[in-house]
C-alpha positions in Angstrom: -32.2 -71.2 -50.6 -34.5 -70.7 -47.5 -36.5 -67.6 -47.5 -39.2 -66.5 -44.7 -41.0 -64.0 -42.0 -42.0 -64.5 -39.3 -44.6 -61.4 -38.5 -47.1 -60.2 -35.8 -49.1 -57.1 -36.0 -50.5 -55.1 -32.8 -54.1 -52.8 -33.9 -53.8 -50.3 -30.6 -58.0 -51.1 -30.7 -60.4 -53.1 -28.2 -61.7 -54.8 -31.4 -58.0 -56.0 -32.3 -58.8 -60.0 -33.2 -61.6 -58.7 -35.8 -58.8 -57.0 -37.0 -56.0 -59.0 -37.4 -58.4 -62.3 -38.7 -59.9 -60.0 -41.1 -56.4 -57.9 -42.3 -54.9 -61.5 -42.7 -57.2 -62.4 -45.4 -55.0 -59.9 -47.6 -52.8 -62.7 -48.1 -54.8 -64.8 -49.9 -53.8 -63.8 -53.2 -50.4 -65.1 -51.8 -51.7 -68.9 -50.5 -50.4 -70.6 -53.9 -47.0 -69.2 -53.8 -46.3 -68.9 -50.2 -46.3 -71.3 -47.2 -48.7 -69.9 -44.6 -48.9 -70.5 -40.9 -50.8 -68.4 -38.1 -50.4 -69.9 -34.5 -51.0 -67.7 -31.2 -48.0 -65.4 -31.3 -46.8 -64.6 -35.2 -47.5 -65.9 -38.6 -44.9 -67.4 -40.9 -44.8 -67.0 -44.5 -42.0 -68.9 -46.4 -41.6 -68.2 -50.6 -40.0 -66.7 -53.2 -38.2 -64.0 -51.3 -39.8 -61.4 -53.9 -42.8 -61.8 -52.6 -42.8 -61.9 -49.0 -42.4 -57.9 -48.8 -45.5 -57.5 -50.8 -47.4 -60.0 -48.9 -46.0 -57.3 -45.5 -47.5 -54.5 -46.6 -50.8 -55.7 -48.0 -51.3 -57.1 -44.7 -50.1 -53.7 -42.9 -52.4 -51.7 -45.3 -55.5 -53.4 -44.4 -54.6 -53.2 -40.6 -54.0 -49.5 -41.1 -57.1 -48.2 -43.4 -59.2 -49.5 -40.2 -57.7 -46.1 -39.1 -56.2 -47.6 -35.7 -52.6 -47.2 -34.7 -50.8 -50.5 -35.9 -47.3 -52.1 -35.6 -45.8 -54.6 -37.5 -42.8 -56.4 -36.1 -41.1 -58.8 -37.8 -37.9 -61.1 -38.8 -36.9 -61.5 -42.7 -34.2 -64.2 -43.5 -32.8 -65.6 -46.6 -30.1 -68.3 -46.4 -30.6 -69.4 -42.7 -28.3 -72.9 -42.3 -31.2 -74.3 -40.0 -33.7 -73.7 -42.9 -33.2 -77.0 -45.6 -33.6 -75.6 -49.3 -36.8 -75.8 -50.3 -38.8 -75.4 -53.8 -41.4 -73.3 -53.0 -38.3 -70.5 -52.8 -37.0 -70.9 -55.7 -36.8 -67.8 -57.5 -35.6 -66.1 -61.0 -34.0 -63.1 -59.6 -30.7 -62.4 -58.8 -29.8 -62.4 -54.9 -27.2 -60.1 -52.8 -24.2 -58.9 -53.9 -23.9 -60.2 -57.5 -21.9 -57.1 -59.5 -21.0 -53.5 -57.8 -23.1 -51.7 -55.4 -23.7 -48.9 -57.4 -25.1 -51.2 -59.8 -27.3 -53.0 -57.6 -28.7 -49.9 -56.4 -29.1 -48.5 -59.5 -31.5 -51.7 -60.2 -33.5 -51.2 -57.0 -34.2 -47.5 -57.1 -35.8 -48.6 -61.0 -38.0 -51.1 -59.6 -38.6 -49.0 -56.4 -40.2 -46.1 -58.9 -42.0 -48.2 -60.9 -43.8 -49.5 -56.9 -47.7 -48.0 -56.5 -48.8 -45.8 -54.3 -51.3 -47.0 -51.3 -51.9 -43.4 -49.7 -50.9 -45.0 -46.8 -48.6 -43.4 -44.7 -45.9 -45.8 -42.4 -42.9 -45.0 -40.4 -40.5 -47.6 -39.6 -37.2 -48.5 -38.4 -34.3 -51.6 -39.5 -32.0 -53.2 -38.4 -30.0 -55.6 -41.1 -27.1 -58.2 -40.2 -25.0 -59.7 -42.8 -24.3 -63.1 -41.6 -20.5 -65.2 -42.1 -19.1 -62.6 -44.0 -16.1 -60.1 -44.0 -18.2 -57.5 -45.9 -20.9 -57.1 -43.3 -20.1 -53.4 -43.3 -20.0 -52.8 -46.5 -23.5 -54.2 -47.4 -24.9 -52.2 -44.4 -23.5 -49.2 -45.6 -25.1 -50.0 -49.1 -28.3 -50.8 -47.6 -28.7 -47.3 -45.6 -27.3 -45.5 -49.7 -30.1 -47.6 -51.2 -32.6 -46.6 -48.8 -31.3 -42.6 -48.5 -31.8 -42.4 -52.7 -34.9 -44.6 -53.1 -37.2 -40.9 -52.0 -38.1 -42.2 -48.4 -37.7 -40.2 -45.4 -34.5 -41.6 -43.8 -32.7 -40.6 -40.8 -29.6 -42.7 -38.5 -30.2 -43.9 -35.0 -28.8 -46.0 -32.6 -28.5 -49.4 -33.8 -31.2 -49.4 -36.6 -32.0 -46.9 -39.7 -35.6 -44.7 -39.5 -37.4 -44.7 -42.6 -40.8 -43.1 -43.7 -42.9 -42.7 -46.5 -46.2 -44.3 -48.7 -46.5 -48.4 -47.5 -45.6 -49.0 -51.3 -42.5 -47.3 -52.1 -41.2 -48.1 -48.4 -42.5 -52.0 -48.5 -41.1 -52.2 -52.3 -37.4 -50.2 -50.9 -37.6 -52.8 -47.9 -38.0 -56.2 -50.2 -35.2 -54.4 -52.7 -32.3 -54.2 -49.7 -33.4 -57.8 -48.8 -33.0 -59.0 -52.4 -29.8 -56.9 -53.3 -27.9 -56.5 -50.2 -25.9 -59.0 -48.2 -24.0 -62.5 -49.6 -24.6 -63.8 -52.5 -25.4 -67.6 -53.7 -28.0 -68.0 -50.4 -25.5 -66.4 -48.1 -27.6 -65.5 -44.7 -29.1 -62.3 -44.1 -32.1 -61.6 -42.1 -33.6 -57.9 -41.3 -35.3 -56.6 -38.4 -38.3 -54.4 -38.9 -40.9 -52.5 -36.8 -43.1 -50.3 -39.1 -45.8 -48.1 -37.6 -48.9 -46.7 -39.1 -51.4 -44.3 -37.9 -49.3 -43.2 -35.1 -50.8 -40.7 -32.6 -47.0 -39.7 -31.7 -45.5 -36.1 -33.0 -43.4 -36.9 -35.6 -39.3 -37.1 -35.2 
């Protein structure tokens, strides 16, 4: 199975390149176990699908404890046909919809608990889509239960699901839904995210 990102992040600050070259070096802890590639527009990290939403928010933290308002944007995929199977993905843990919902959910919201705190708040909004498959409503209904009882700050819009909260519990609920939600056995599933930190905005 494929699994990747491809991410940008936008400091709103005139010293934005200092910030993104130095915010990217949170992902060195990541360089064994991930594939990483920065060109002029995004950066693309391809691994173990477990870790790519970790590798997300340490990268959004350090852009956001500069104190600057900051964006990430970016693509999640798992099971892409035009990505070839490669080793560095491999992983141990179960993917998509293996067993009930309520089960799977069940196993998120543990491991969503057990996710630290970074005193960092973000506010964000999704959009999932479950790829070849007659349950595509289904999952996306399980994905907006899973995020509604994992604690975060959720609310429906147009098109995409509103979520708020700590950058730990919300990146760890995030990587959960991509992990548990959708086709099994490398079926395709990608998520669209925009999370927001330090926004000068009123909150809605």
């Amino acid at each position: 199975m494929y699994s990747g990102v491809q991410f940008s992040i936008y400091p709103m600050a005139d010293d934005f390149v200092g910030i993104i070259t130095g915010a990217l070096g949170a992902l060195d802890p990541y360089r064994e176990r991930l594939r990483i590639e920065t060109d002029d527009v995004s950066t693309l990290l391809v691994g173990p699908p477990e870790l790519l939403f970790p590798a997300l928010r340490d990268v959004h933290v350090a852009v956001a404890r500069s104190g600057v308002h900051c964006v990430l944007s970016a693509t999640v995929s798992r099971g892409c046909p035009g990505g070839e199977d490669q080793s560095i993905c491999d992983t141990d843990r179960v993917i998509g919809a293996v067993g009930p919902l309520a089960e799977r959910i069940e196993g998120a919201l543990e491991r969503i608990a057990d996710a630290g705190r970074t005193s960092q708040d973000v506010t964000g909004q999704l959009a999932l889509y479950v790829l070849g498959s007659d349950t595509h409503m289904a999952e996306v209904a399980g994905c907006i239960e899973l995020l509604e009882q994992s604690g975060l700050r959720v609310k429906m819009k147009n098109f995409v699901t509103k979520f708020a909260g700590d950058a730990g519990p919300v990146y760890a609920a995030l990587g959960e839904t991509f992990m548990r939600i959708g086709p099994p056995d490398g079926g395709h599933l990608t998520l669209d995210l925009t999370v927001s930190a330090n926004s000068p905005s009123p909150k809605g």
